[in-house]
N, C-alpha and C positions, 0 to 999 in steps of 0.2 A: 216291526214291519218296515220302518221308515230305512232301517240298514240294510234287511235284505234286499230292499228292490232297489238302492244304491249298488249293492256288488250285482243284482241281478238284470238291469236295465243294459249296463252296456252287452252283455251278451245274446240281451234278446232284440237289440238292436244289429249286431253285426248279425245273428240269424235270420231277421227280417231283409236286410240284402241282399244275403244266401240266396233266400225264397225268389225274391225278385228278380234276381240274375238268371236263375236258374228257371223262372217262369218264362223269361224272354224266349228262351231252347222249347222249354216244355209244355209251358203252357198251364203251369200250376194255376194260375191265378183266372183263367179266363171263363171260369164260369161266372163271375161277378161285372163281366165288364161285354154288351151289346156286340159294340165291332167284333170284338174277338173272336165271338161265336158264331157271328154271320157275315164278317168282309175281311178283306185281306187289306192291313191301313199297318201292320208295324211297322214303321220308320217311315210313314206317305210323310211326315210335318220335316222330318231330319231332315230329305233329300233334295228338299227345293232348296237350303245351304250352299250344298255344294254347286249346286245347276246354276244357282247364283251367279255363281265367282264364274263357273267356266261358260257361261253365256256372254259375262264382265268381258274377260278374256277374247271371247270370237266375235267381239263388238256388238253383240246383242243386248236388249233389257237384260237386264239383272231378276227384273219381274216374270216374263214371260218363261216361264220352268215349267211349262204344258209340250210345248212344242218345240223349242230350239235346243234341249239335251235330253240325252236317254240314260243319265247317270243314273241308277237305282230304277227300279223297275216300276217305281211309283211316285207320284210326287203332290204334294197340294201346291198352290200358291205362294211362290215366296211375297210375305210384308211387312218384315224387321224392317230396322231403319237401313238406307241402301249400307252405314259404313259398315256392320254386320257384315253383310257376305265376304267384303274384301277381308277381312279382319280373321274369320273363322274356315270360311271356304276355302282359302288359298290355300291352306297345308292340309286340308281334312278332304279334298277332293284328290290329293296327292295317291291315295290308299283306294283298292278296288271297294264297290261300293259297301256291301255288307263287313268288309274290315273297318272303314270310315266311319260305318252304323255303331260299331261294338267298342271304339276310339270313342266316340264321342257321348253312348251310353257310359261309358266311364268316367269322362269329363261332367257330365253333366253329374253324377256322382259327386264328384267332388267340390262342385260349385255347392251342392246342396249340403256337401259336410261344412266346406267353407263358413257358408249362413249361418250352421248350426254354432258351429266355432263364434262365431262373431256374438249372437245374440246370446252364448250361454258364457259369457265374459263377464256379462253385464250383471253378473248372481256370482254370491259366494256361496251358494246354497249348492251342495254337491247334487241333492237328486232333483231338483228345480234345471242340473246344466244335464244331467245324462236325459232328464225328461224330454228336455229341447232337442238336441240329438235322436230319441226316440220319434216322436213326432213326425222332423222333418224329412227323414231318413226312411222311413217305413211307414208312409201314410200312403192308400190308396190311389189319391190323383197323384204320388210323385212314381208310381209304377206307372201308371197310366202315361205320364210322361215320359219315359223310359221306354214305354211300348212303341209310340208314335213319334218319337225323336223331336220334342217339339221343343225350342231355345227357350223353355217357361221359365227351365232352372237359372237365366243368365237376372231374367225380371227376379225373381225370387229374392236372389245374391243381392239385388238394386232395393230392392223393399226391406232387407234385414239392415243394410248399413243404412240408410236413412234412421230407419230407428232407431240402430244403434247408436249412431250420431247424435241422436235427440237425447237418447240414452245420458249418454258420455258428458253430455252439455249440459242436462239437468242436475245431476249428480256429480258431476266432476270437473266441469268447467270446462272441459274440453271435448269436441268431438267436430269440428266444421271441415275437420280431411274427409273423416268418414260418412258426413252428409253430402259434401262436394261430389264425392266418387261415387255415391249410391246413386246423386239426383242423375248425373251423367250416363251411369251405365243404364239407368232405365231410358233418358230421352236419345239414348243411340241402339237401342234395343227394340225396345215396345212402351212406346212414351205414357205409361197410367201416372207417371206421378203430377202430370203437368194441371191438374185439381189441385194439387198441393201449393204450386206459388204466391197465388194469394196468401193465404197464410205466413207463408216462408217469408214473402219480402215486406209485410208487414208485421214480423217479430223481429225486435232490433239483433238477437242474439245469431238468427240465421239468415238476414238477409244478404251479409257480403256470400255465402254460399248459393245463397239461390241465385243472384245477377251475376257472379261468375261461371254458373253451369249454366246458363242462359246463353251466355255472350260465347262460351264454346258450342252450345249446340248449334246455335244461328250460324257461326262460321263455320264449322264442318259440314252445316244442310247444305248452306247456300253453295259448297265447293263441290259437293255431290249433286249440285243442280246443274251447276253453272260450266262444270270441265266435263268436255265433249268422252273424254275418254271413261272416264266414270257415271255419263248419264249417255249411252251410246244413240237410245231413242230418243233423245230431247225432242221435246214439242216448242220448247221457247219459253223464256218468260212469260210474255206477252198473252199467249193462251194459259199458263198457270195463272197468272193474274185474272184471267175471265172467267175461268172455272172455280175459282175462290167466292168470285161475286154472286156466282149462280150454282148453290147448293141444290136447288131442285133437279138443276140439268146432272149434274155428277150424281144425284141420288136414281135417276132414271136410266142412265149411260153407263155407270163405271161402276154396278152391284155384277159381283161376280157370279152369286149364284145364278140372280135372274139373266146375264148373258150367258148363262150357260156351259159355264168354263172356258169362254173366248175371250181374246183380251182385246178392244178395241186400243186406236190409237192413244190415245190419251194414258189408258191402261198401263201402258210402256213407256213413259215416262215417269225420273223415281219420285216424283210428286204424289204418285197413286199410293204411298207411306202414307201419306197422309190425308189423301181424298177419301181410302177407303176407309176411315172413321164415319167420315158423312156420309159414303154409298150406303154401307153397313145400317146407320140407323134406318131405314126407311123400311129393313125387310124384318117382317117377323118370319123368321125361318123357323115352324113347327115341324122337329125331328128328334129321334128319341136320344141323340146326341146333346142337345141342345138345353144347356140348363141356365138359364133366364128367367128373371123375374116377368120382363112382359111376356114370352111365350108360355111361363105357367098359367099367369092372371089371363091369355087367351082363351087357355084350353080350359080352365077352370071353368070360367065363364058364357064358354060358348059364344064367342064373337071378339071383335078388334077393340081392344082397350085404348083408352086416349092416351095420345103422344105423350100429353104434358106431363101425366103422370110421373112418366119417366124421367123429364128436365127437372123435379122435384129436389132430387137429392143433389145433384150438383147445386140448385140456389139454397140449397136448407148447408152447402158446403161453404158456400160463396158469402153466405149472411154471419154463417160462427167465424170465418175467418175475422171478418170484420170486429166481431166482440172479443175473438181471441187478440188479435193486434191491440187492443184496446187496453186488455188489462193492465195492471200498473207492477205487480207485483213477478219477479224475474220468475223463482222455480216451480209457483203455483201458474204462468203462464207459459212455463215449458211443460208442464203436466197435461196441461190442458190442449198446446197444440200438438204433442206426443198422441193423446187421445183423438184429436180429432184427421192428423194424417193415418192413424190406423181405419179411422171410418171410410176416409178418401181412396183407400190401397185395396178398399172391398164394395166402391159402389157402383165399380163395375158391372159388379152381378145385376146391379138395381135396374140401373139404366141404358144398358143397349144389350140389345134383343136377340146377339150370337157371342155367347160363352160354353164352351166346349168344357168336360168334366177336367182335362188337364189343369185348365186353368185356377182350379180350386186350393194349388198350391201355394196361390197369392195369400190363402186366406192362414199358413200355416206359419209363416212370418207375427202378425198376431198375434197368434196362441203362445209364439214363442217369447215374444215380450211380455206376457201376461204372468207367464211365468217368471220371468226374472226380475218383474217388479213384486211378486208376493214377500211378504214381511216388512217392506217396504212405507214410508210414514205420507205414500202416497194420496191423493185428496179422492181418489174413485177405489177406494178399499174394499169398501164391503158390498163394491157391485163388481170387483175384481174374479168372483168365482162364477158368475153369471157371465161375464165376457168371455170368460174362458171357457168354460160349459158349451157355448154358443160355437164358439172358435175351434173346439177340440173333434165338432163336431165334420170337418174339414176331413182330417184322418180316417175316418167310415168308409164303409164304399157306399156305395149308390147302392140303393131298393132292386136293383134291376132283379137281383140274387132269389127277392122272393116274387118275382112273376115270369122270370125266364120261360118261353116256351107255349106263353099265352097269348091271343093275337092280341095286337097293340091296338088300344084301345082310348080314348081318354082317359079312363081310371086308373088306364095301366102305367102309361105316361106320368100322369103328377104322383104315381107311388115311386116309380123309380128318380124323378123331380125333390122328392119331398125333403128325405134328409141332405140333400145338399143347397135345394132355394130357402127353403123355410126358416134356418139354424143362420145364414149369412144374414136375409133380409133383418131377423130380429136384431141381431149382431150390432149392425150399423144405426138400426132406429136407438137402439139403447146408447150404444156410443155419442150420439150427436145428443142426446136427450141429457146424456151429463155433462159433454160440453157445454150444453148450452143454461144447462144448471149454477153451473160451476165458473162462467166467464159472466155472470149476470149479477152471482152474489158469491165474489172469490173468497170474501172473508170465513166461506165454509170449508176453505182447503186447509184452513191451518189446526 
């Protein structure tokens, strides 16, 4: 069994992309996935990219892609980091808009082979690397991302080399290019790994990587704040400084939903990268779109669940770091902070309350290390197939499949909710539960 699905995996992988290419035309896949069946959103996340750069260009926000271009017939909010647009836009806005879409459906392809490549490096185990490949190539949320053009695949690429990095460093002594470039390409993209530094700069083995991609990200923000030509809307320092001090006021001001898809002033300036982390948490946005741990525990419950809930798992992150910095011993505390950046790349889900099903791609990063640690004289072994079980669970589609058609409901909601809040939430509680096993009493990894 184990040789046929090695000669059989890579073909049911390149058929899997088939399907997926060929859904984006036809429409194979869209009885499983909400929008598709009742709004018109393929490629609404690609085209605010472009609008970016050509807004950049005619001295506009970079941000404001509602009103100041008409490239693509749709667009959401651009909120990558502002060097993104210049970086991807420039040449992807060159191409009329749906040629730009079907470029970049391709690109973003091959970022996701990229990952796959990277992370099935780290196995000599042949159907452990096509498995990897299989996963991250044909899992639901990376069609889903395909459909809606959304840059998840560029994070994805930034989640797989961090790991692999840790990988490389645990095992081989080397890997501090490939956490450099991971931690980078995520804090200039869609900064999730910035949970991770604690840790990072308290393990002796990856801290010159963490303060190096620090000290770049600081000077390429502050150059995109500070050069008129790159921040066209500037508000000033001075007001970015007072809106840092008063999170309430940006959580009541600068939430996009509740303005109503308007952008006030403040909005337009590229500080809004980073304010709407704060605006964002304040909204429980319940939409069948939306899959979140506090919008489940909302609906679940029938009423507004407490905030702090939420702050939980960054301090239950921010406390392992400290035990993980702590331990004494080198590859049993790269095991361990290997394990506990995988819980930080997925507590997302936990703790703010608008996560979109694309974004479930984060969780397939993961899956993919899990695999290429099996056989492995690792210290989380025999909970290795439970992380992964948990993790694999990413690749599914949503429930939507069995209530299509029926009005939306509470019940209806946390069923098409279920397999993808439920399998992450565990995910992470058990991750940190053997960190925190394991940096307590390391003498159990050997």
């Amino acid at each position: 069994m184990r040789n046929v699905l090695i000669k059989v995996l890579p073909w049911l992988t390149g058929l899997g992309v088939l399907v997926e290419l060929l859904s984006l035309r036809l429409g194979l896949l869209n009885a499983f996935f909400f929008d598709a069946m009742h709004a018109d959103v393929q490629g609404i996340d690609y085209f605010s990219l472009p609008r970016g750069f050509l807004n950049l260009v005619a001295g506009k926000s970079m941000y404001d892609t509602f009103s100041q271009s008409s490239y693509g017939s749709h667009a959401t909010m651009y909120l990558a980091h502002p060097a993104l647009a210049p970086l991807l836009g420039s040449w992807l806005s060159r191409f009329d808009a749906m040629t730009s879409y079907g470029v970049y459906t391709m690109l973003s392809l091959a970022i996701m082979a990229a990952c796959a490549w990277l992370l099935s490096r780290q196995t000599d185990d042949a159907l452990m690397q096509r498995l990897i490949w299989f996963l991250m190539l044909t899992a639901f949320p990376t069609y889903w991302m395909l459909f809606v053009g959304n840059v998840q695949a560029v994070l994805v690429l930034a989640i797989g080399m961090v790991f692999a990095g840790v990988l490389a460093m645990t095992y081989r002594g080397r890997g501090e290019t490939l956490l450099l470039a991971g931690l980078l390409l995520s804090l200039l993209s869609k900064p999730v790994v910035l949970l991770m530094f604690p840790a990072l700069l308290l393990v002796k083995e990856t801290r010159r990587s963490a303060v190096r991609a620090l000290a770049v990200y600081a000077i390429v923000s502050v150059v995109f704040e500070v050069v008129p030509a790159l921040n066209p809307e500037a508000i000033g320092l001075g007001r970015v400084a007072w809106l840092a001090g008063h999170p309430g006021y940006v959580r009541a001001t600068m939430n996009i939903y509740a303005n109503h898809f308007q952008l006030n002033a403040d909005m337009k300036d590229n500080s809004i990268h980073w304010f709407n982390l704060i605006a964002q948490t304040g909204t429980r946005f319940v939409h069948i779109d939306v899959f979140s741990l506090p919008v489940f525990l909302d609906v679940l419950t029938g009423t507004r669940t407490p905030a702090w809930i939420y702050q939980m798992p960054a301090l239950a992150v921010l406390g392992l770091s400290l035990l993980v910095g702590r331990m004494r011993q080198g590859r049993p505390r790269l095991e361990a902070l290997l394990l506990l950046l995988m819980a930080v790349s997925i507590s997302f889900f936990l703790a703010y309350p608008t996560t979109w099903e694309y974004q479930y791609t984060s969780v397939l990063p993961v899956a993919g290390v899990l695999l290429a640690l099996r056989g492995r004289d690792v210290f989380y072994e025999r909970a290795r197939p439970w992380l992964f079980s948990l993790a694999a669970c990413a690749w599914l589609p949503s429930l939507y499949w069995l209530v299509e058609g029926e009005t939306v409901t509470a019940r209806v909601l946390l069923t098409i909710w279920a397999d993808r809040v439920l399998p992450v939430t565990m995910l992470f509680f058990l991750a940190i539960a053997l960190v925190a096993r394991f940096s307590v009493r390391p003498e159990e990894t050997s």
